[in-house]
C-alpha positions as CSV (number, residue, x, y, z in Angstrom):
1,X,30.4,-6.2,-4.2
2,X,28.2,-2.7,-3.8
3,X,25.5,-5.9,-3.3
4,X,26.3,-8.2,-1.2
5,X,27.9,-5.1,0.9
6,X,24.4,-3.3,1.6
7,X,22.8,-6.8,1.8
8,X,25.3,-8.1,4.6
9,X,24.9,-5.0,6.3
10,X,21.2,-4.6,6.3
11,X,20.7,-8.1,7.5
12,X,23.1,-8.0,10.1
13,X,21.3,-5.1,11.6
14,X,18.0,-6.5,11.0
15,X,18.5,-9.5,13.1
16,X,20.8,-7.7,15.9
17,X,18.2,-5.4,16.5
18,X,15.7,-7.6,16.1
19,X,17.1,-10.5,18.3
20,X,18.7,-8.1,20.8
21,X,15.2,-5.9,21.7
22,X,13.4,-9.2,22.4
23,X,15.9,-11.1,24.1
24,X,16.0,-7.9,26.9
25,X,12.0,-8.0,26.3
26,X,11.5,-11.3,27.2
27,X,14.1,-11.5,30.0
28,X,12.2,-9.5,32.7
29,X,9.7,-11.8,35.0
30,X,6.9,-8.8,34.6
31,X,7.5,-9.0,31.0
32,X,6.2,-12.6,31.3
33,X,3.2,-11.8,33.9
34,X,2.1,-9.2,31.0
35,X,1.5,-11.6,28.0
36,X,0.0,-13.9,30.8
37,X,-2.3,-11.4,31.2
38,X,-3.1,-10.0,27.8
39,X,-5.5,-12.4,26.7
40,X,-8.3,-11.6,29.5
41,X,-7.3,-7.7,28.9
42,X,-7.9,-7.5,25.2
43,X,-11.2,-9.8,25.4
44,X,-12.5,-7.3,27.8
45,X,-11.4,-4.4,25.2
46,X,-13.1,-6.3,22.5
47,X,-16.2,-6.9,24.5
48,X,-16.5,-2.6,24.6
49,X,-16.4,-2.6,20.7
50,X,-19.9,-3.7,20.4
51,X,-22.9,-3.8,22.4
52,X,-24.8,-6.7,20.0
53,X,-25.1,-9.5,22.0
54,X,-23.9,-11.8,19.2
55,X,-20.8,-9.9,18.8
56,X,-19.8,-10.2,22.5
57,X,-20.4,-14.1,22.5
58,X,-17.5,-14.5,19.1
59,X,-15.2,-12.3,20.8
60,X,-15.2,-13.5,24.3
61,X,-14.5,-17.0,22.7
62,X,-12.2,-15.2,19.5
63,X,-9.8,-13.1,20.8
64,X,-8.0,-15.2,23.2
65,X,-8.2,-18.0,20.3
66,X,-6.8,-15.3,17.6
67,X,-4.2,-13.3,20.2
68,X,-2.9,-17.2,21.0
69,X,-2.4,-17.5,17.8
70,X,-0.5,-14.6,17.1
71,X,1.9,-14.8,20.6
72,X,2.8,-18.2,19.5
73,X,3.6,-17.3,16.0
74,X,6.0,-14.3,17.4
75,X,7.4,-16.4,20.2
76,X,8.4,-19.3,17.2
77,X,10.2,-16.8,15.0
78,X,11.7,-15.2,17.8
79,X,13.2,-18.6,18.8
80,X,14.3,-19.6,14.9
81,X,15.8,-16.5,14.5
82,X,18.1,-16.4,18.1
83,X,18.2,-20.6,17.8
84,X,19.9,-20.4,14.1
85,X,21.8,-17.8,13.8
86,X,23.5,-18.3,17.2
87,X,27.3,-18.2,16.3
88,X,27.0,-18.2,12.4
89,X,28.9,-15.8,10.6
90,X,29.8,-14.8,7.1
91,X,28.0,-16.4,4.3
92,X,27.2,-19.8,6.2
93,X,25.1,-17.1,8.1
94,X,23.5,-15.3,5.3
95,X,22.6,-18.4,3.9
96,X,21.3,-19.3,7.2
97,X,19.3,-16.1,7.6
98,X,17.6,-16.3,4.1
99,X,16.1,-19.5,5.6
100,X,14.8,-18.3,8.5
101,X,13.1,-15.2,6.7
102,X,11.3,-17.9,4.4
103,X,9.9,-20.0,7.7
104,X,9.2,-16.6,9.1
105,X,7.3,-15.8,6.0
106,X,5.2,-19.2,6.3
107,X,4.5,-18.7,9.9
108,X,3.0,-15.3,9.1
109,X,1.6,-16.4,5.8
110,X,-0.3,-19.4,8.4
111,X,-0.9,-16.7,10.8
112,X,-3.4,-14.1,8.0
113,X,-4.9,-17.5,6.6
114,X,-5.5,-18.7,10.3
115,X,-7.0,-15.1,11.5
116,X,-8.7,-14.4,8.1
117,X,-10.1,-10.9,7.9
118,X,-7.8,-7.5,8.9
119,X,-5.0,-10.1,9.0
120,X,-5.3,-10.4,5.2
121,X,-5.1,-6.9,4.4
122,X,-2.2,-6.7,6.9
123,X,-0.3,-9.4,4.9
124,X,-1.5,-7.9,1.3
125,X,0.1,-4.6,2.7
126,X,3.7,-7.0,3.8
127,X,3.3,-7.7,-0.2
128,X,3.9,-4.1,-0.9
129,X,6.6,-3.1,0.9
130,X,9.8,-4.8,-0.3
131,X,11.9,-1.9,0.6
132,X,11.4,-2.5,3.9
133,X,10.8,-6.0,5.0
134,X,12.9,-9.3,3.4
135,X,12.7,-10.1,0.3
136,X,11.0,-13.9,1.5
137,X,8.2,-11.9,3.6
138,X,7.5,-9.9,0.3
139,X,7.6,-12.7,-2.1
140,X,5.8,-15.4,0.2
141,X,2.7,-12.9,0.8
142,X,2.8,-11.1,-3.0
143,X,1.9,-14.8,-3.9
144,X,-0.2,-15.8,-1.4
145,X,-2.3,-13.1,-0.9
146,X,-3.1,-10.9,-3.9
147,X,-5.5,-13.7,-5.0
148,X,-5.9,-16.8,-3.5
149,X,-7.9,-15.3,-0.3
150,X,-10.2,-17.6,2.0
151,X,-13.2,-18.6,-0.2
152,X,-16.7,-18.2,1.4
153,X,-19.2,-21.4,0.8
154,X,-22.3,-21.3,-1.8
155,X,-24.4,-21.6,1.2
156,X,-22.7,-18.5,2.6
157,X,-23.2,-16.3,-0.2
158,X,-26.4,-17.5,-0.9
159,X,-27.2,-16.2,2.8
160,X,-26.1,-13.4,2.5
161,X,-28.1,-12.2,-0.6
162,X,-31.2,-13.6,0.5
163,X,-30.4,-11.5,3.8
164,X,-29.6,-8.2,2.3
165,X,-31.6,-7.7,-0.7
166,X,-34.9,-10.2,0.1
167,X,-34.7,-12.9,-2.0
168,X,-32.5,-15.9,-3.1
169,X,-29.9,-15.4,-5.9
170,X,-32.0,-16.8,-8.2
171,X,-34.6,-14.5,-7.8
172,X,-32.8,-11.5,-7.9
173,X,-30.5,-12.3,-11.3
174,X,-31.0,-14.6,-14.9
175,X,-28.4,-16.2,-13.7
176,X,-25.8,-16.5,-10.6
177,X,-22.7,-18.3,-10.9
178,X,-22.1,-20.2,-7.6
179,X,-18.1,-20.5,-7.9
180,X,-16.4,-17.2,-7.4
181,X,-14.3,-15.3,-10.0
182,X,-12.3,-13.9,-7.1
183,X,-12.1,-14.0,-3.3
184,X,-10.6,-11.4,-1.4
185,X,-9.6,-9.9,2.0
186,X,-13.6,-8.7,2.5
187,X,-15.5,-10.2,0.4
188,X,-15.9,-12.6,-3.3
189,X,-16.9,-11.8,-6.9
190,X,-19.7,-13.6,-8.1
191,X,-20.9,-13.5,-12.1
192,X,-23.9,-12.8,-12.7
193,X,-26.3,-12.1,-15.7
194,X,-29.0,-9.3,-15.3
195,X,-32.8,-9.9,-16.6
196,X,-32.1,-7.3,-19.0
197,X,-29.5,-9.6,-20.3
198,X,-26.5,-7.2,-18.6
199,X,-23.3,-9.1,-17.4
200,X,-23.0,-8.0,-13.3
201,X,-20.1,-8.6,-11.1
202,X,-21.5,-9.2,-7.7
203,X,-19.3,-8.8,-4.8
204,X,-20.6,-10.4,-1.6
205,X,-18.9,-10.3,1.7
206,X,-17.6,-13.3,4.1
207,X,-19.5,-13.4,6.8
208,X,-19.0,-12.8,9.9
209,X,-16.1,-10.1,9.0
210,X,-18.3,-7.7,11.3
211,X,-17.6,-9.8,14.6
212,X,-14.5,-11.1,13.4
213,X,-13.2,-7.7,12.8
214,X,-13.5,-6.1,16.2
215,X,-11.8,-8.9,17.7
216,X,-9.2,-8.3,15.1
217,X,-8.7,-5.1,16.5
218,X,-8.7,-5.6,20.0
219,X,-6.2,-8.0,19.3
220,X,-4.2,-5.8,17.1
221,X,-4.3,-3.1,20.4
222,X,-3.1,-5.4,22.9
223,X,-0.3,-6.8,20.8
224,X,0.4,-2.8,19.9
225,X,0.1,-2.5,23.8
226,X,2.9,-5.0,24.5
227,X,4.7,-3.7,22.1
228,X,4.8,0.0,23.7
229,X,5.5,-1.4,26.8
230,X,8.6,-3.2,26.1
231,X,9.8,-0.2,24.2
232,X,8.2,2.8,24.3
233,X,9.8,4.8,21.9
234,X,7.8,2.5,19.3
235,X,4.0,3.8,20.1
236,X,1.7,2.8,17.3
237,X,-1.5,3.5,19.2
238,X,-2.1,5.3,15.7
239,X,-2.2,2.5,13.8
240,X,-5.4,1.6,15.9
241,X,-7.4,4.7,15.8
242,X,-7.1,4.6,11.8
243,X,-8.1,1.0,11.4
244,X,-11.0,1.4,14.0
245,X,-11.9,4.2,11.6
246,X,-11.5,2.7,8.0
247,X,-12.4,-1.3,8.7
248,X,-16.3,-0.2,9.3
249,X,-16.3,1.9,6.1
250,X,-14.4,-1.0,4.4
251,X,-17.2,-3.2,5.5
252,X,-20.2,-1.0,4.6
253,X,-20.4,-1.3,0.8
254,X,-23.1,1.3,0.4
255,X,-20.1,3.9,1.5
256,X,-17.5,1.9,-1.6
257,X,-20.6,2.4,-4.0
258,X,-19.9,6.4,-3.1
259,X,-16.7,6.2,-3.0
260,X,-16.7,4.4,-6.5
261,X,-19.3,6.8,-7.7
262,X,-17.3,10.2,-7.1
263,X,-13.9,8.5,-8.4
264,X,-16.4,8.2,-11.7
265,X,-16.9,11.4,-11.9
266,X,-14.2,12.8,-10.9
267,X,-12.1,10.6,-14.0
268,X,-15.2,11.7,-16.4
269,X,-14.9,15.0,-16.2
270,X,-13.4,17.3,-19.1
271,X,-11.3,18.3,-17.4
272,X,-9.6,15.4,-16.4
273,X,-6.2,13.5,-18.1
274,X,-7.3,10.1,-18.5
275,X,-11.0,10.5,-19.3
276,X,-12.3,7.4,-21.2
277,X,-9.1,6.0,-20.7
278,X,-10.0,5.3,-16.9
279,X,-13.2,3.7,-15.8
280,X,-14.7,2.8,-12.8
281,X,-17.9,0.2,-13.2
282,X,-21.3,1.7,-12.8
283,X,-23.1,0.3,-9.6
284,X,-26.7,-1.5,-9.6
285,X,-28.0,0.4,-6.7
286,X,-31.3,-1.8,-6.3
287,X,-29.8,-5.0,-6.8
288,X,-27.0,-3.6,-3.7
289,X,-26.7,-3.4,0.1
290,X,-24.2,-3.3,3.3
291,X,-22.9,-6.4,2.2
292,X,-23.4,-7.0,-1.6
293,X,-22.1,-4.8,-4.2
294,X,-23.5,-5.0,-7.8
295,X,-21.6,-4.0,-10.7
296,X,-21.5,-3.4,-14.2
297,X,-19.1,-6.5,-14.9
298,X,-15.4,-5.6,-16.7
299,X,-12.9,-7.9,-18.1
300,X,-9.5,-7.9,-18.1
301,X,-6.0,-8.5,-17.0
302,X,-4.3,-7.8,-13.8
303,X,-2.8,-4.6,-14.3
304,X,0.9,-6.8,-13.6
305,X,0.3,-9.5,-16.0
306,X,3.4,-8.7,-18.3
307,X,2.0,-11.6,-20.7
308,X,-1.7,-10.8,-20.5
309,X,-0.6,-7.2,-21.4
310,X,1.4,-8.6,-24.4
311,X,-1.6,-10.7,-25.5
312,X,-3.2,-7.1,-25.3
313,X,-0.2,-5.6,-27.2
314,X,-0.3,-2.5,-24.4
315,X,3.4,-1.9,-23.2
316,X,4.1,-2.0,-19.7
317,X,5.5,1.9,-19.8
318,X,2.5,3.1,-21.1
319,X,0.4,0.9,-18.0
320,X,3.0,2.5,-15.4
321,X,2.6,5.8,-16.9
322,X,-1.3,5.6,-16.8
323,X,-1.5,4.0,-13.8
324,X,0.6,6.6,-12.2
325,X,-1.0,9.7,-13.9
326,X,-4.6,8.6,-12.7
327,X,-3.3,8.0,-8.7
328,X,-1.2,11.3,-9.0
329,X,-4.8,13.1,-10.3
330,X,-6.6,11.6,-7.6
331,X,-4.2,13.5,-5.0
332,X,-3.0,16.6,-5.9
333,X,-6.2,17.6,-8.6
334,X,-9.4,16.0,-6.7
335,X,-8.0,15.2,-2.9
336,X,-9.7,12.4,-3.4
337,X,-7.9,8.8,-2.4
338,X,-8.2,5.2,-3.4
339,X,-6.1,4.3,-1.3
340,X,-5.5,0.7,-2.2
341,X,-4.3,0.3,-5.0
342,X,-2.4,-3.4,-5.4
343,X,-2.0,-5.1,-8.1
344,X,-5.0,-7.4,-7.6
345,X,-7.5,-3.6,-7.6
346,X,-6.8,-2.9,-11.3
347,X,-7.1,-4.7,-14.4
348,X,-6.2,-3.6,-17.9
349,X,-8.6,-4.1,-21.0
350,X,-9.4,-3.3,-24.9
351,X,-11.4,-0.1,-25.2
352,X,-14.8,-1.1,-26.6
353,X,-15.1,0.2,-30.3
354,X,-11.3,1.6,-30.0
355,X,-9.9,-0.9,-32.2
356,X,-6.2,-0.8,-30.8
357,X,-6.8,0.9,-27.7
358,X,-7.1,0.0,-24.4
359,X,-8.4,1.5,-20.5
360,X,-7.5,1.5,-16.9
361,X,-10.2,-0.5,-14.6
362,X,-10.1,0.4,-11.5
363,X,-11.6,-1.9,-8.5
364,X,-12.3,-2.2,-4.9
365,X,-13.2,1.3,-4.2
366,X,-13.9,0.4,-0.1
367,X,-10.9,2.4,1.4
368,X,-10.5,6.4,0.0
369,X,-9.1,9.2,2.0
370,X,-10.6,12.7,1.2
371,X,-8.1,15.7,1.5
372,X,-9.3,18.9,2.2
373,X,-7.7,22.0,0.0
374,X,-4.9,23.0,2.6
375,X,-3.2,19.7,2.8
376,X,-3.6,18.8,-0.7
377,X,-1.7,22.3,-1.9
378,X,1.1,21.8,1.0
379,X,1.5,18.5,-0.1
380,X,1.4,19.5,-4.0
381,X,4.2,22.1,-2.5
382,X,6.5,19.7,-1.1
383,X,6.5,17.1,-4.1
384,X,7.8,20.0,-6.0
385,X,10.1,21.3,-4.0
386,X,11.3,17.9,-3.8
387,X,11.3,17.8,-7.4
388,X,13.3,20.8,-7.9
389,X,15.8,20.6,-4.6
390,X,14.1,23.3,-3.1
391,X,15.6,22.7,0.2
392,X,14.0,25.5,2.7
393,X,10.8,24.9,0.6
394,X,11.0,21.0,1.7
395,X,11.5,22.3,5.0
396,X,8.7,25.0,4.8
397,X,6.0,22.3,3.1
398,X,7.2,19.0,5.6
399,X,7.3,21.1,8.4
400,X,3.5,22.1,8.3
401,X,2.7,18.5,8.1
402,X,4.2,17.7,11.4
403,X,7.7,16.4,10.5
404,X,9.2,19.0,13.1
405,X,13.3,18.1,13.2
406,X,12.4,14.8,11.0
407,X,12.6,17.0,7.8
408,X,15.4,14.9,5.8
409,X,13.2,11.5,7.3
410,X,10.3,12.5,6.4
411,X,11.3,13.8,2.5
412,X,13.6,10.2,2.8
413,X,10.3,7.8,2.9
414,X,8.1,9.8,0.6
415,X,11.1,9.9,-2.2
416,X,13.1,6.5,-1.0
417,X,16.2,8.7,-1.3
418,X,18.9,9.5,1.4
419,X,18.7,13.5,2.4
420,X,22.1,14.2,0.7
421,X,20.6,13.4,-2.6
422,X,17.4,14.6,-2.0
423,X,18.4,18.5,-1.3
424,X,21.3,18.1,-3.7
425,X,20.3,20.7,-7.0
426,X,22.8,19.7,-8.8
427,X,22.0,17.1,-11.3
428,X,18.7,17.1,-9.7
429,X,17.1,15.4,-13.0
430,X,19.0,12.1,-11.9
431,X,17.8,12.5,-8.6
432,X,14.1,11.2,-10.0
433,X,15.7,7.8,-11.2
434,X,14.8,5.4,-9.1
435,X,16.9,2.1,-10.2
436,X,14.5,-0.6,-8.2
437,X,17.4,-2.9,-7.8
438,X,17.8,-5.5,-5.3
439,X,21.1,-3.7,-3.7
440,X,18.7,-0.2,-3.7
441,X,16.0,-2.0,-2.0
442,X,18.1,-3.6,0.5
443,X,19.7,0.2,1.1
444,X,16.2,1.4,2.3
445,X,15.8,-1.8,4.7
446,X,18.7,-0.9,6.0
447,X,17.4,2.7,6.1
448,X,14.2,1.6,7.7
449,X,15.8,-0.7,10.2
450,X,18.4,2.3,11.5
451,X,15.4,4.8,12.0
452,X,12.9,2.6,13.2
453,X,12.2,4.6,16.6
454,X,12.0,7.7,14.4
455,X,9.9,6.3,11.7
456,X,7.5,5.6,14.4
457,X,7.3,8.9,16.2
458,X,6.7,11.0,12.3
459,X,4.1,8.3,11.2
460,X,2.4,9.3,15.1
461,X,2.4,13.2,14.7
462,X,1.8,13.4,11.0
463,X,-2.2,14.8,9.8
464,X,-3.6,11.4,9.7
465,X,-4.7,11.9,6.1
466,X,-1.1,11.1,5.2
467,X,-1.2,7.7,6.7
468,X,-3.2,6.6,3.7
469,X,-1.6,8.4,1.5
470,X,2.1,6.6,2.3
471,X,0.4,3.4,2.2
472,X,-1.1,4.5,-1.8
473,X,3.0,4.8,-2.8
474,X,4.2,1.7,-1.3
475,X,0.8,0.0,-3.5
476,X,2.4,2.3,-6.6
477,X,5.4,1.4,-6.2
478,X,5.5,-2.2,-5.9
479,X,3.1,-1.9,-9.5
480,X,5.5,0.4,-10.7
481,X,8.4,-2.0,-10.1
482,X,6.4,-4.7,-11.0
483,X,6.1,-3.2,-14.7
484,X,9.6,-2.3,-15.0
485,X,9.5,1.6,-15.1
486,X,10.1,3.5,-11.7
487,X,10.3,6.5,-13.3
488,X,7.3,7.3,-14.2
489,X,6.1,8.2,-10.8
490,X,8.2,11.1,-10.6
491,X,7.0,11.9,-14.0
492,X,3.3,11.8,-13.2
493,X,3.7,13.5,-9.9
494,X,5.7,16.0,-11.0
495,X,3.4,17.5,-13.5
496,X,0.2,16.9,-11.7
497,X,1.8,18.9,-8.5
498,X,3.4,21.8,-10.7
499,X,-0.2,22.0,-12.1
500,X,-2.3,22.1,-9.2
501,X,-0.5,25.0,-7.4
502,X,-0.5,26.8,-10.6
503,X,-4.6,25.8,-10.5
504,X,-4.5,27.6,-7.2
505,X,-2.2,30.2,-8.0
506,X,-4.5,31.6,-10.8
507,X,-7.8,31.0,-8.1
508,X,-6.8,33.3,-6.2
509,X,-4.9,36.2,-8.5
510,X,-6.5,35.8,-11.4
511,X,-4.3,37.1,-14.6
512,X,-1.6,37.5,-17.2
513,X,1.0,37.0,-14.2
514,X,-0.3,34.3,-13.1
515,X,-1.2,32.4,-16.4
516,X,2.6,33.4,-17.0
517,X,4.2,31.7,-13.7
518,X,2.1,28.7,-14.4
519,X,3.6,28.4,-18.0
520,X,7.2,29.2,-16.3
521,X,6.4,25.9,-13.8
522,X,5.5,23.9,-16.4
523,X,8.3,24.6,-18.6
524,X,10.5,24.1,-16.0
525,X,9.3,20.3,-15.0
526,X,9.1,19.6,-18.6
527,X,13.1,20.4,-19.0
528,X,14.2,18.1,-16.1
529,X,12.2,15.5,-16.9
530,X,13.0,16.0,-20.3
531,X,17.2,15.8,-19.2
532,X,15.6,12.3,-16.8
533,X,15.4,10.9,-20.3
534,X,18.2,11.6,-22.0
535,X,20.2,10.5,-19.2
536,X,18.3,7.2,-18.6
537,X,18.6,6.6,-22.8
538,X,22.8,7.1,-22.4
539,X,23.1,4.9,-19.5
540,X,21.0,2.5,-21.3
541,X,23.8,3.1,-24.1
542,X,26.4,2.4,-22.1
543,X,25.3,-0.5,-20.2
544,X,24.8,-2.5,-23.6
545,X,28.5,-1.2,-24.7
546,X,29.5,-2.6,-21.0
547,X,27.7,-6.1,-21.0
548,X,27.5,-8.2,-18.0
549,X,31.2,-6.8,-17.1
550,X,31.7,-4.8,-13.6
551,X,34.5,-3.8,-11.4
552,X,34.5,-4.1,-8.1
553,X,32.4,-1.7,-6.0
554,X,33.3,-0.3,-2.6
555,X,31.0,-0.7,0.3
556,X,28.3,1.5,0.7
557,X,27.9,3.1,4.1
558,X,24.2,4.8,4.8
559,X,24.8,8.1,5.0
560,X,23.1,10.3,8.0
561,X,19.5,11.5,7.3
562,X,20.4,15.1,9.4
């Protein structure tokens, strides 16, 4: 009941807002004039990207080709949606709906294929969020578009090499396998043997990504322009000035063999939690360039693979724990980012000469975020006031990142919680547990589908470091889920926080005092997560004594976020 209660509910508002906003969009004869219009608009705004004379010929004949594509693809859900679900009711329309979210989810898996480039990533990131979007959206592109990405011809890569590094592939390496071990969003993975006999992994990018890439994104603004037209309240203008800044330093893979570099170091250090049983794979600098990427080549599973991982004999906890420990590290110890981090970016192997044990490999190092010292400690600050239902702490920490009177929103996406239970001390240890069911997810759909308006206005006047960083937890999440413990986030974040203010504390008043608070702090996140497991080990207990059996459950309203 407490199921299908949340489920009917969420959908029901999903599709009436949904339905509703475009039908009233659509109606108006200037609405029609505008995406009339768009096409010669957004080919001009593309032209401006670039002043190569090649790049203005693709997007003059791209954009209108790609923004077609894309109006067309809208328009046909639009209609499916409104078409079907026109006088249904009860569980004929449920039914009814689940189908139209699965030819929803083709049309947009069609669309990234179709598009190729940003519209990959954009449909990798759909994979992530299944608190947010239907389930058939989530499951349609988690398959899709993890790893089975466009694949770029022999003669292509081939090019490219010869291009970049001044001679064919077969000049450069002992040997160059011509069918790719991978393809991604960007670019392929290519084996390769050194001539001092060293296995490589050579990633080489699609080409064409450059030109293709600011069509993308004049596309993307237009459609973002329509979309603040017909309602204003939803301005992602944002969502533009980020990707104009990441996609180049995506495609520049000099700037990943940095990033890749400092994430080394900063994991190798001494000082660091999972040294050795993190790595990162060394980069071939002379055998690299903007577009190829040459790499000390690492085998293993996808960090997901619940049967690879068995083969490997490595629990799934222990992955989660890792996985979560090393992301949490990144943030709150180094302010340093990777901030991509699906499935598809980390792979699990056996520790050479560690009979038994076994390391994190971490991948695709193109798209990092750097946080300087202020908002890493305010950020540090409101995880653990979080943590510890700190309420006007919360208040003090999200309010100097911009959440203004969106407090209780804001604390609600980072901890997928409703305010009530986030500020509630009492019992906070439970508060951590995060049950990843299918009537919780659909909760926070429902969540994200009542604050829509609002979501949009935080996500435009947050520090645009935390952009990325919201993006990282929905990637750890959906691995976290994926493996079966959503716990251990919490865990991992709230040691790594309580320890970096300490760090800080003890910077700048060095002493007994504050050596002393910093043992009180982690005392304190020890007990309550500590309690977390006792409490998840009983309601294990009792769920076995229970079985299958349950009562019936009364409907679950969503409580106000204020």
């Amino acid at each position: 009941m407490l199921r299908h209660a949340v489920l009917g509910w969420t959908r029901h508002q999903q599709t009436r807002q949904f339905t509703s906003g475009v039908a009233k969009a659509l109606a108006g004869t200037s609405a029609r004039r505008l995406l009339l219009a768009v096409p010669a608009g957004v080919g001009l705004g593309g032209l401006a990207l670039s002043e190569d004379p090649g790049y203005l010929l693709y997007n003059a004949s791209a954009i209108p080709l790609r923004l077609g594509r894309d109006v067309v693809a809208a328009g046909l859900t639009y209609a499916d949606y409104a078409w079907s679900l026109y006088g249904m009711e009860g569980s004929q329309r449920e039914a009814v709906l689940h189908s139209c979210h699965q030819r929803g989810a083709n049309r947009l898996l069609d669309l990234c294929f179709s598009n190729g480039g940003i519209y990959i990533k954009l449909g990798q990131h759909v994979a992530m969020l299944d608190h947010l979007v239907p389930a058939e959206y989530v499951q349609t592109m988690r398959k899709h578009m993890l790893n089975r990405c466009p694949i770029s011809s022999w003669e292509e890569v081939a090019g490219i090499v010869r291009e970049d590094l001044g001679a064919p592939p077969e000049k450069l390496f002992a040997s160059f396998s011509p069918a790719p071990l991978a393809s991604a969003s960007l670019a392929q993975v290519h084996e390769a043997t050194g001539f001092d006999g060293r296995r490589l992994a050579v990633k080489v990018q699609h080409r064409g990504l450059r030109e293709s890439s600011s069509a993308d994104l004049a596309t993307l603004a237009g459609l973002i322009t329509i979309v603040k037209w017909l309602a204003p309240e939803f301005d992602y203008g944002w969502l533009i000035e980020e990707a104009r800044k990441n996609v180049p330093k995506e495609l520049d893979f000099q700037q990943e063999a940095r990033n890749a570099e400092r994430c080394r170091s900063n994991l190798a250090a001494g000082t660091s939690s999972v040294r050795e049983q993190v790595v990162v794979p060394a980069i071939v600098h002379p055998l690299s360039s903007a577009r190829v990427l040459t790499m000390e080549f690492m085998d293993g599973v996808m960090v997901t693979d619940l049967e690879g991982l068995a083969r490997l004999r490595v629990p799934p906890a222990a992955v989660a724990e890792r996985v979560s420990r090393t992301f949490n590290e990144m943030i709150f110890r180094h302010g340093d980012v990777h901030c991509d981090p699906h499935a598809a970016n980390m792979l699990v192997r056996a520790a050479p000469g560690a009979p038994g044990g076994w390391q994190l490999v971490l991948l695709d190092h193109g798209l990092y975020r750097q946080l300087d010292d202020a908002l890493r400690l305010e950020y540090a600050g409101l995880w653990q006031a979080l943590i510890f239902a700190d309420e006007a702490a919360i208040r003090r920490h999200a309010s100097a990142m911009g959440a203004g009177a969106s407090v209780p929103l804001f604390a609600g996406m980072l901890t997928q919680r409703p305010w009530d239970q986030v500020r509630r001390a009492h019992g906070a240890p439970e508060r951590l547990r995060v049950e990843g069911s299918e009537a919780e997810r659909e909760l926070i759909r429902g969540f994200a589908v009542q604050y829509a308006s609002e979501i949009a206005h935080l996500l435009r006047c947050m520090p645009r470091p935390l952009l990325l960083l919201l993006k990282t937890n929905d990637c750890l999440r959906a691995v976290d889920r994926a493996l079966g413990t959503p716990v251990n986030t919490f865990v991992s974040t709230a040691r790594e926080c309580s320890a970096a203010l300490s760090q800080e504390r003890l910077r700048r008043r060095p002493g007994l005092a504050s050596r002393l608070l910093g043992l009180r702090d982690r005392a304190m996140v020890e007990s309550r997560l500590a309690l977390v497991r006792v409490i998840v080990w009983v309601k294990g207990l009792r769920g076995m004594s229970e079985g299958s059996a349950a009562g019936d459950q009364p409907a679950v309203e969503l409580p106000a976020l204020t």
